[in-house]
N, CA, C and O of each residue as an XYZ file, in Angstrom:
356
protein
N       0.840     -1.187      0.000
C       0.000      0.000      0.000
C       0.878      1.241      0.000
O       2.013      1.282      0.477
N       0.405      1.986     -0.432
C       0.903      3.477     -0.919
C       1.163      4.362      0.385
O       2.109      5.140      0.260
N       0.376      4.395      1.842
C       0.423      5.204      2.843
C       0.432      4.308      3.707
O      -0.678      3.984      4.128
N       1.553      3.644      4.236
C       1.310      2.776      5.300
C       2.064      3.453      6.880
O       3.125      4.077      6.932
N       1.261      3.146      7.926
C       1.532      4.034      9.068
C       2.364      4.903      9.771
O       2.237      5.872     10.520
N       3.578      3.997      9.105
C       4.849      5.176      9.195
C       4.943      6.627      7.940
O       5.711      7.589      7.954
N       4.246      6.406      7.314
C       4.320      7.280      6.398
C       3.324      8.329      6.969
O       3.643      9.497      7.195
N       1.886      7.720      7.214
C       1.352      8.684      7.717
C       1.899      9.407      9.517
O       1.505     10.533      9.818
N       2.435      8.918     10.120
C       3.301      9.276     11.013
C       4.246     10.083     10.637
O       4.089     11.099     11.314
N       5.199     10.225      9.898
C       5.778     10.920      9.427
C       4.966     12.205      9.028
O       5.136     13.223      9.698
N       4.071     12.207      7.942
C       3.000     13.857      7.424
C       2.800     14.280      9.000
O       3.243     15.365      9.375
N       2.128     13.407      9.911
C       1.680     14.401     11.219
C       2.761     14.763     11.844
O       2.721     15.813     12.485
N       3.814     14.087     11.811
C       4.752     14.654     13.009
C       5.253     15.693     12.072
O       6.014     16.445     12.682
N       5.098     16.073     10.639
C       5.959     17.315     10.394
C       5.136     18.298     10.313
O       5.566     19.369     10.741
N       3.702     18.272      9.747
C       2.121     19.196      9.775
C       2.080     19.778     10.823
O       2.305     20.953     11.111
N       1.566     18.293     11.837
C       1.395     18.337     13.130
C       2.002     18.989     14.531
O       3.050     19.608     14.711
N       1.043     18.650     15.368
C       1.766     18.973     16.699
C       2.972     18.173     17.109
O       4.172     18.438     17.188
N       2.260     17.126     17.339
C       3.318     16.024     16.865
C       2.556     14.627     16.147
O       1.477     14.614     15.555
N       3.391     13.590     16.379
C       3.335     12.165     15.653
C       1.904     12.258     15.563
O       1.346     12.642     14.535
N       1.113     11.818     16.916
C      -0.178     11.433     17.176
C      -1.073     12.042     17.169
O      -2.169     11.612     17.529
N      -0.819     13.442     16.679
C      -2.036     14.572     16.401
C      -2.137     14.449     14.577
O      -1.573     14.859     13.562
N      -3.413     13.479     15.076
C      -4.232     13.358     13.362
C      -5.799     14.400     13.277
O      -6.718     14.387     12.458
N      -5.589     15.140     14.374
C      -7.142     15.925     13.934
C      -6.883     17.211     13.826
O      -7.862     17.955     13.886
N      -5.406     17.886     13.624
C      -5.699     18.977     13.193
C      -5.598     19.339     11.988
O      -5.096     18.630     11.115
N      -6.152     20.699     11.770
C      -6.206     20.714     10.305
C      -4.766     20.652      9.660
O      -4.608     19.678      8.923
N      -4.004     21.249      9.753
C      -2.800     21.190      9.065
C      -2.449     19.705      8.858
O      -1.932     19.181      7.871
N      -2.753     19.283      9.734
C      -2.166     17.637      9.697
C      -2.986     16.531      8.750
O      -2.407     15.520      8.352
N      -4.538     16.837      8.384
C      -5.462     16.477      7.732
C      -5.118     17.298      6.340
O      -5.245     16.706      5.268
N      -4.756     18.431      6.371
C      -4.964     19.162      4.759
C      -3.907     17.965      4.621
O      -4.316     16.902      4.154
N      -2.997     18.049      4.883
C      -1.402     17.486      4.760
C      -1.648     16.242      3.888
O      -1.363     15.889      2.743
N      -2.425     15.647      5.135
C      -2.768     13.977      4.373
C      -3.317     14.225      2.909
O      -2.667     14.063      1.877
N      -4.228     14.517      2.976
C      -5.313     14.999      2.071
C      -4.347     15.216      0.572
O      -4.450     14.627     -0.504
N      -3.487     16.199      0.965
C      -3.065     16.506     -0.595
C      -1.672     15.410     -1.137
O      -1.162     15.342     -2.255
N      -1.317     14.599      0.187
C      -0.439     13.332     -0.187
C      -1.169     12.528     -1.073
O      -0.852     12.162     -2.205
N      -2.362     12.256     -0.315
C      -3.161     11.709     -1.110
C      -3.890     11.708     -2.631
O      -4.129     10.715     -3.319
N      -4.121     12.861     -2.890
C      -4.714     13.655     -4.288
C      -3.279     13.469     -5.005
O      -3.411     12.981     -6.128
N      -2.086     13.705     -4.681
C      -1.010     13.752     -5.544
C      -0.441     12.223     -6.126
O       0.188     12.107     -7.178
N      -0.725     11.325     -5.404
C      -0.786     10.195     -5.629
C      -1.974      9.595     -6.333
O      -1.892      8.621     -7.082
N      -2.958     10.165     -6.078
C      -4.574      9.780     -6.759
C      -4.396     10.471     -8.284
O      -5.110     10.140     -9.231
N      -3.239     11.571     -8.382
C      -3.412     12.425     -9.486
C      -2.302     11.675    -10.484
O      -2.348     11.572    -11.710
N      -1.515     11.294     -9.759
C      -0.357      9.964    -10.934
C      -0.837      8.389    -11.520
O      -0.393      7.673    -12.417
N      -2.122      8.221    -10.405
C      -2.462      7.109    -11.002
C      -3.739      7.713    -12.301
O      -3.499      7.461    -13.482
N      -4.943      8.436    -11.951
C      -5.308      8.889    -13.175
C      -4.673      9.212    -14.303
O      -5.385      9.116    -15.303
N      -3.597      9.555    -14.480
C      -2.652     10.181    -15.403
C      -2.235      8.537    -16.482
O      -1.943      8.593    -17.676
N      -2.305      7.447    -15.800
C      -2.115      6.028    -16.398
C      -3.481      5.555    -16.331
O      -3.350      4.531    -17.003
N      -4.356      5.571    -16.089
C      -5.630      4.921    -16.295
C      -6.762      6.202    -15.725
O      -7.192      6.506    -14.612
N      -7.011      6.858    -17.421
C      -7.817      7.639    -17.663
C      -9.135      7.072    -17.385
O      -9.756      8.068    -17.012
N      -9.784      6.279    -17.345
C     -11.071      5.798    -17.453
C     -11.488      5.160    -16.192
O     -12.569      4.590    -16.044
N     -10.287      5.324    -15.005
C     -10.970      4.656    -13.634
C     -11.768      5.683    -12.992
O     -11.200      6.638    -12.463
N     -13.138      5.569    -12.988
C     -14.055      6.722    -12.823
C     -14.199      7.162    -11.465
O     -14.207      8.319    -11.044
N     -14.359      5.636    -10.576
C     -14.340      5.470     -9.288
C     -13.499      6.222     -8.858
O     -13.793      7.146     -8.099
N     -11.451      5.806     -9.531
C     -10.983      6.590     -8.792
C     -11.260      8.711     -8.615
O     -11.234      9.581     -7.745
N     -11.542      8.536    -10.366
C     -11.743     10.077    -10.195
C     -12.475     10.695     -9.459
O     -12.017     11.807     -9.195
N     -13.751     10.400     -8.842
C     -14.805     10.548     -8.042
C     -14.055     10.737     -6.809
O     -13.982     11.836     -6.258
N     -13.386      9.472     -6.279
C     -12.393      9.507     -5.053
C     -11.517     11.090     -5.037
O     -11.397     11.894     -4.112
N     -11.213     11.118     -5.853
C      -9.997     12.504     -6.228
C     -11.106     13.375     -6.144
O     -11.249     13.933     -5.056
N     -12.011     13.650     -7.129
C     -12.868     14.861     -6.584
C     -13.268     15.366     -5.220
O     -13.179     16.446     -4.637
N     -13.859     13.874     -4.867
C     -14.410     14.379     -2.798
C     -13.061     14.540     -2.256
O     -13.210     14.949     -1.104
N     -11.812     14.417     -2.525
C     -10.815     14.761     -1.343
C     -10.427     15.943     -1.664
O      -9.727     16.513     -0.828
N     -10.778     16.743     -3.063
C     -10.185     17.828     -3.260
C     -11.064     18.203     -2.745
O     -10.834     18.845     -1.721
N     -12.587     18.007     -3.179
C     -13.354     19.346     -2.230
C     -13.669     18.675     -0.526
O     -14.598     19.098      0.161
N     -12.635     17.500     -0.023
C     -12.242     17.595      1.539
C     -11.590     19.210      1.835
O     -11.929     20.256      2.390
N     -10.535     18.692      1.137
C      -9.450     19.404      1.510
C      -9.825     21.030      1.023
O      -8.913     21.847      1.148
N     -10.948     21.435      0.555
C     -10.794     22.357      0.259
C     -11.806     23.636      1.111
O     -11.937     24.860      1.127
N     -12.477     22.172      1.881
C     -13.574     22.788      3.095
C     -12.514     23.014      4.348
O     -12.598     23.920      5.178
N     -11.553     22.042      4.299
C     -10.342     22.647      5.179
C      -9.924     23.664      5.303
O      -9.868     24.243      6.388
N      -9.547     24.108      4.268
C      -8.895     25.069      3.588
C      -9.732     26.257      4.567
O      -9.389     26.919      5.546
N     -11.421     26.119      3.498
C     -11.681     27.381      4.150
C     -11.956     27.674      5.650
O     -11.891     28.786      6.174
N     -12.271     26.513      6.254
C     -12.536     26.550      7.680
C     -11.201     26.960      8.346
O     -11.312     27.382      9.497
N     -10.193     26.917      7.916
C      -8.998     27.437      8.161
C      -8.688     28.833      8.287
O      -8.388     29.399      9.339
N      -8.797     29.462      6.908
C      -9.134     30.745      6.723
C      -9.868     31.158      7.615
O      -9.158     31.975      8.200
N     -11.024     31.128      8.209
C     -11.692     31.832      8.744
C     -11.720     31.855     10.437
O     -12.115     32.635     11.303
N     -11.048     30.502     10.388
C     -10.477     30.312     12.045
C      -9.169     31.366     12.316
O      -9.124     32.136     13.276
N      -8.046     31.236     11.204
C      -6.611     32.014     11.361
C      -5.930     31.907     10.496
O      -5.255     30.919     10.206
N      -6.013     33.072      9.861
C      -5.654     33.381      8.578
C      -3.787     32.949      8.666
O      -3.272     32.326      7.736
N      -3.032     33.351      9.795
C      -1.859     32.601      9.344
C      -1.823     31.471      9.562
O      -1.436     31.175      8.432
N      -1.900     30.417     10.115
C      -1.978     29.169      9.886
C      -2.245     28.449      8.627
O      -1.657     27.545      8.032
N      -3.640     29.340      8.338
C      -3.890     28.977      6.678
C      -2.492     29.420      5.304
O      -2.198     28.749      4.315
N      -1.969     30.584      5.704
C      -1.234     30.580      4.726
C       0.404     30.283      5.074
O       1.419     30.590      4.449
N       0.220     29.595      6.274
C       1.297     28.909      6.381
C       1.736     27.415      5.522
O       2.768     27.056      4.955
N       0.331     26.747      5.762
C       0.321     25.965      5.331
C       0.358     25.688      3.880
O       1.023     24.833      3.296
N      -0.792     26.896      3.205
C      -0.213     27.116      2.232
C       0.788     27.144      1.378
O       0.818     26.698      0.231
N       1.824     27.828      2.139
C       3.150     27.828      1.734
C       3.785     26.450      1.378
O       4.346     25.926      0.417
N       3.382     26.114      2.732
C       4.419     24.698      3.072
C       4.255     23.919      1.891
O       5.178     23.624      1.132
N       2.404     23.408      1.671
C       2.305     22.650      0.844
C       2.658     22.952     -0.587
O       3.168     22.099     -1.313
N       2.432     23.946     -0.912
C       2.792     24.760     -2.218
C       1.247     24.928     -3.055
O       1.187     25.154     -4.264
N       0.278     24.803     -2.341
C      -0.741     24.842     -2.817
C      -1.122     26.584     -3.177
O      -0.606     27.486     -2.518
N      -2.241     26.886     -4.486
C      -2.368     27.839     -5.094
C      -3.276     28.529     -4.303
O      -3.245     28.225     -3.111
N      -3.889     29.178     -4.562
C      -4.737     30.635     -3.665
C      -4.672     30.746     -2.555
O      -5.226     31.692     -1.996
């Protein structure tokens, strides 16, 4: 498998507070766009898996209700993260 526990251990302990903080947002966008970037290399070889695209759609608009609930909680945090991830707006 593609994200196996040390891996996701690794995204939180660097997002995160630390290791075992999986509910904050930074640590969830984090996952989130590991995920889509990997969801976005396999579409790229099998155009026609619909399922997966569907999958890729709901995590972008996960990650993108993050996003704004972020914004509106603290605006630097949000564009910290921003940064970090390299994500656009």
């Amino acid at each position: 498998m593609y994200l196996d526990a040390a891996k996701k251990q690794e995204i939180f302990g660097k997002y995160g507070k630390s290791n075992t903080d999986t509910g904050s947002s930074e640590a969830q966008i984090a996952l989130f766009s590991y995920r889509i970037s990997h969801l976005t290399e396999h579409m790229k070889l099998n155009r026609k898996d619909y399922s997966t695209e569907r999958a890729l759609t709901m995590l972008v608009g996960k990650r993108r209700r993050l996003l704004d609930y972020l914004k509106a909680k603290d605006i630097t945090r949000y564009r910290a993260i921003i940064k970090e991830l390299g994500l656009r707006k």
